[in-house]
C-alpha positions as a printed Julia matrix, in Angstrom:
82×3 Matrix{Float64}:
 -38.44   15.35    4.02
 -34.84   16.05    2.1
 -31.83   14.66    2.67
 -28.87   16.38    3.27
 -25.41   15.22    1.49
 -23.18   14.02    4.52
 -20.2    16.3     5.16
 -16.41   15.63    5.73
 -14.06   17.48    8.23
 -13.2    19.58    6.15
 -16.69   20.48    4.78
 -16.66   18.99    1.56
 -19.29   16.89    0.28
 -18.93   13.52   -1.11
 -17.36   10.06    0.55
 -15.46    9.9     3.85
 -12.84    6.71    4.78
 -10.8     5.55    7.61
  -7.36    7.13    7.37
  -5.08    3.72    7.12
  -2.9     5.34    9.84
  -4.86    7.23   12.47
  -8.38    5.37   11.63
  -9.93    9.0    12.12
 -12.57    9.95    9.06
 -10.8    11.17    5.68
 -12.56   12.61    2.33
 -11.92   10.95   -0.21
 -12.3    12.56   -3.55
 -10.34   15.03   -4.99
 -10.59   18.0    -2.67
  -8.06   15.89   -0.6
  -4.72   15.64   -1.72
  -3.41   13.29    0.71
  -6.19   11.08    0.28
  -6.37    7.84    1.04
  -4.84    9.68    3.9
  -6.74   12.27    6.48
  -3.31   14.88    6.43
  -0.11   14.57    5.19
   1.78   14.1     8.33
  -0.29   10.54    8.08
   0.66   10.28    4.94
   4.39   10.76    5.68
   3.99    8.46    8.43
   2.57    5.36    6.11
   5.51    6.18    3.69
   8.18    5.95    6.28
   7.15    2.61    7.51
   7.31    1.31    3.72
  11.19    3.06    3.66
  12.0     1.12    6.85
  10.56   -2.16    5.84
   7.72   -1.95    8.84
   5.79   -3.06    6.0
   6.77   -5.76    3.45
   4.8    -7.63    0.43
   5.1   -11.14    1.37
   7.52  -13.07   -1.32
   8.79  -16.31   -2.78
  12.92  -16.84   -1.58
  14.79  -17.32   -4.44
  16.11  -20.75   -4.96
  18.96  -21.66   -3.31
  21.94  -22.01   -5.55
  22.39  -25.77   -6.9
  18.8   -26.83   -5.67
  17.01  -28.79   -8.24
  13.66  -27.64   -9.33
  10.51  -29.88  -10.68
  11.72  -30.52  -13.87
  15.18  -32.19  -12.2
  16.9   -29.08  -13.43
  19.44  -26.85  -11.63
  17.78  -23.42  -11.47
  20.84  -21.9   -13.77
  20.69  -25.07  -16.28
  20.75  -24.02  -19.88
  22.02  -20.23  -18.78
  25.65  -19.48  -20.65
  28.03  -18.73  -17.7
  30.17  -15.63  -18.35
């Protein structure tokens, strides 16, 4: 008994993924150049929610000017002013 190499949509062998914005099946491996993505109109669609801040790396605020960090120190202390 043999067993056959799974298939992608579009009939290339190799590994298949979830598309990170319709969830349907994407290959991923070179054959795809949108890949992570299943198409490019996904693709497009994942890099307009970064542009429009839909999507946003959680951060650290900056200090707030004159707040005093650990070390007793204002967070500009020691910096020349120009």
């Amino acid at each position: 008994m043999s067993r056959s190499t799974p298939r992608s949509p579009t009939g290339s062998t190799g590994r298949t993924v979830t598309c990170p914005t319709c969830r349907g099946p994407a290959p991923y491996g070179p054959d795809n150049r949108w890949r992570p993505f299943c198409s490019e109109r996904c693709r497009s669609v994942d890099l307009g929610a970064w542009a429009s801040e839909r999507f946003r790396v959680p951060a650290d605020s900056p200090p707030d000017p004159g707040e005093v960090d650990a070390a007793g120190m204002a967070p500009d202390a020691g910096r020349p002013r120009h």
